[in-house]
N, C-alpha and C positions, 0 to 999 in steps of 0.2 A: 112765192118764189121757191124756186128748187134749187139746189146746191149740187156740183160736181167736182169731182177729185181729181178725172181725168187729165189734169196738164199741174199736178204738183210736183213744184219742184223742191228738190231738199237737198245741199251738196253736189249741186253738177257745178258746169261751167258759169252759169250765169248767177248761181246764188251758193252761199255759204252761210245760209241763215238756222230757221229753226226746222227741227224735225219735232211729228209728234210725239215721241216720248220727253224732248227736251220740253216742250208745249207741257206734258207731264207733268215732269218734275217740278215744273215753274209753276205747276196749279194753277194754267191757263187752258187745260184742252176741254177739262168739264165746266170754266163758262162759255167757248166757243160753243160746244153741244145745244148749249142753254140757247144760245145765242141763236142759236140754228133753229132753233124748236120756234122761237118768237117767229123767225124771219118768215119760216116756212109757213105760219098765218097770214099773210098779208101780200099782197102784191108789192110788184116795185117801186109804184109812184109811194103806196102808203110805207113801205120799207124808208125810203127819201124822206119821205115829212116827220115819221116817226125817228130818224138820224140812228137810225141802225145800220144803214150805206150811205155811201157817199160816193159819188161819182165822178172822177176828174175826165173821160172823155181819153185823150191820147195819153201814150205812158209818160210819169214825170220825167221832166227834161236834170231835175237836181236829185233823181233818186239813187240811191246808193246799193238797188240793183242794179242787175242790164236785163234790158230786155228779150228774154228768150223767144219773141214772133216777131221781129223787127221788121219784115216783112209783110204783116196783116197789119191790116186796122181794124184795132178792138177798141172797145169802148172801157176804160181801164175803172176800179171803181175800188175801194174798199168796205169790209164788215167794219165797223168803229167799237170802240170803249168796248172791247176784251178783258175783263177786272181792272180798269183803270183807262185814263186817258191815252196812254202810252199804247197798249195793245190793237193791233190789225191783222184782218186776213186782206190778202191782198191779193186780186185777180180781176176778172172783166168779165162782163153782163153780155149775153147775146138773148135778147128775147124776154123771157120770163126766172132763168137760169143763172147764176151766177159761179164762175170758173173759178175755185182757187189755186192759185199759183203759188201765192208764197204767205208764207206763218210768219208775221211781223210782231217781236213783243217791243222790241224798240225804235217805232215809228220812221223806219229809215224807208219804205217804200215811197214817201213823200213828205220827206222830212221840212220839217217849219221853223220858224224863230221864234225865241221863246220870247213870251208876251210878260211884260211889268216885271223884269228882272232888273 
């Protein structure tokens, strides 16, 4: 898989999330790197089995972004476990490539209920 930066968003209208210096600070951007170096081995389906992506298909309908191409249909997916459970890059797969859109450290691009609390 190949990675693109092409449609990142950081502070516009549709996101108020992480930029990467904040990714920085948080000593989350060098295991994204990390992350990238694995990804970049392997194709997509083995990216899937290996649970380094995860693919939901349309954008989440409970996400706590908006969706900045409401008018495409992408195939929406995340990077997973960015130093912890909690961390995502967040964007959509066309092909072999994966688009990041948005720097998630706290799981809100598809946010869940927390299990055994």
């Amino acid at each position: 898989m190949l990675f693109s930066f092409k449609d990142f968003r950081y502070n516009t209208e549709y996101f108020s999330g992480q930029s990467y210096k904040e990714w920085e600070k948080e000593e989350l951007l060098n295991y994204a790197i990390e992350k990238f170096g694995h990804i970049c081995n392997v194709n997509r389906i083995e990216a899937e089995q290996q649970k380094f992506i995860k693919v939901y298909g349309d954008f989440p309908k409970n996400s706590e972004f908006k969706n900045p191409f409401p008018d495409i249909e992408l195939n929406w997916a995340v990077v997973m476990k960015i130093n912890g459970q909690k961390g995502r890059i967040a964007g959509y797969i066309n092909g072999h490539i994966f688009y990041v859109v948005f720097l998630d450290s706290d799981h809100q691009f598809y946010p869940s209920e927390k299990k055994n609390t």
